[in-house]
N, C-alpha and C positions, 0 to 999 in steps of 0.2 A: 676092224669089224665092229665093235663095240661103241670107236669113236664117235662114231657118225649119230647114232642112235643118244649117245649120252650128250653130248654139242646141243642136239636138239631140243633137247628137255633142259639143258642149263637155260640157255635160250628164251623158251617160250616162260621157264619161269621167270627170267629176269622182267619177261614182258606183261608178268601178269600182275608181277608185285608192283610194278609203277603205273601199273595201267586200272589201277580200281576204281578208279571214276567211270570209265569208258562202260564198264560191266555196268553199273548202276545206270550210266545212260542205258545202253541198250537193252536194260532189264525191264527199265520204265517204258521204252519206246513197243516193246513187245506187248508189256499186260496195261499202256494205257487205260484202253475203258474199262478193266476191272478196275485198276488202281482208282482214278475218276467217279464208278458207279458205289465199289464197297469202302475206300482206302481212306481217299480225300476226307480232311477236316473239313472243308467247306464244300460238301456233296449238296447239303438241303439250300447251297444261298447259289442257283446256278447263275445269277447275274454277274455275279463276282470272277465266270470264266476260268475260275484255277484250275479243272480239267486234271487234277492229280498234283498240278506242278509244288502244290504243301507237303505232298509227300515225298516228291525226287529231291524236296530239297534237305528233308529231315536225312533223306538216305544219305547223300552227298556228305553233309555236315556228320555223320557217325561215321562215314568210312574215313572221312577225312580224322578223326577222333582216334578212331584205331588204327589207321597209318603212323600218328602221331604216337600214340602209347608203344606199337610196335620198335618206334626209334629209336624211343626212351631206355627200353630194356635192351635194344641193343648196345644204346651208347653205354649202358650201365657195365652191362656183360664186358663190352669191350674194356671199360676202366677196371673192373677186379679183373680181369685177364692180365693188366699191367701193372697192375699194385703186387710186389714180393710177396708170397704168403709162406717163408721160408723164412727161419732163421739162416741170419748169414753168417758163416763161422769161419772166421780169419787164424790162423794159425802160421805164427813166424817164429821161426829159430829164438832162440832166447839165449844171449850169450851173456854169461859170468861173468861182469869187470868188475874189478877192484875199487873202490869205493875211493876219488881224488879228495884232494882239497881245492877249495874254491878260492878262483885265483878272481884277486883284486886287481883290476885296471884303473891306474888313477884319472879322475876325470873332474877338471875344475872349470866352473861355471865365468866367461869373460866378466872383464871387471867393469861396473859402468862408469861411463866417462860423463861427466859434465855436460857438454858438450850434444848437441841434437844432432842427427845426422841428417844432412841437406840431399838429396839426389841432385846429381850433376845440371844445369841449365842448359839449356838448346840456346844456340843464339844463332 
């Protein structure tokens, strides 16, 4: 009963977070001639045709800004989510042994030969 209503709204938010250009178009394409008559950087030069499009472009370029900063703090958030912030405390049985002596293995270094050694020839 619940699901259907919650589906929904997962949904259309997935569609809104990727979708924020789409709003900024359709936000432009609504208040054009305001945007155009009050908005526009270049309202007093109308030869020049921009009709607003200076300002859909500064919108684009900041949402695309805050998409971008939005990332950031997730990817950040996601990296301390995975960095330990716990001591980690190892605890192992500890057993008594008696203290050996240290056993000598004797080990002598080959003796050099005169002699250079050839690797075998192919023929």
């Amino acid at each position: 009963m619940l699901l259907k209503p919650l589906s929904i709204l997962l949904l259309f938010s997935l569609l809104t977070a990727n979708c924020s250009n789409l709003f900024v178009y359709l936000g432009f394409e609504v208040n054009q001639n305001y945007i155009a008559k009050e908005l526009c950087i270049n309202r007093d030069k109308p030869e020049m045709n921009c009709n607003g499009k200076c300002y859909l472009m500064k919108k684009l370029k900041q949402a695309e800004e805050k998409e971008q900063k939005q990332e950031r703090q997730s990817q950040k958030v996601q990296i301390q989510d995975a960095l330990v912030t716990q001591k980690l405390v190892c605890v192992s049985p500890v057993r008594h042994l008696k203290p050996s002596r240290a056993v000598e293995i004797p080990f002598a270094l080959p003796r050099h030969s005169s002699a250079i050694f050839h690797p075998p020839q192919e023929n």
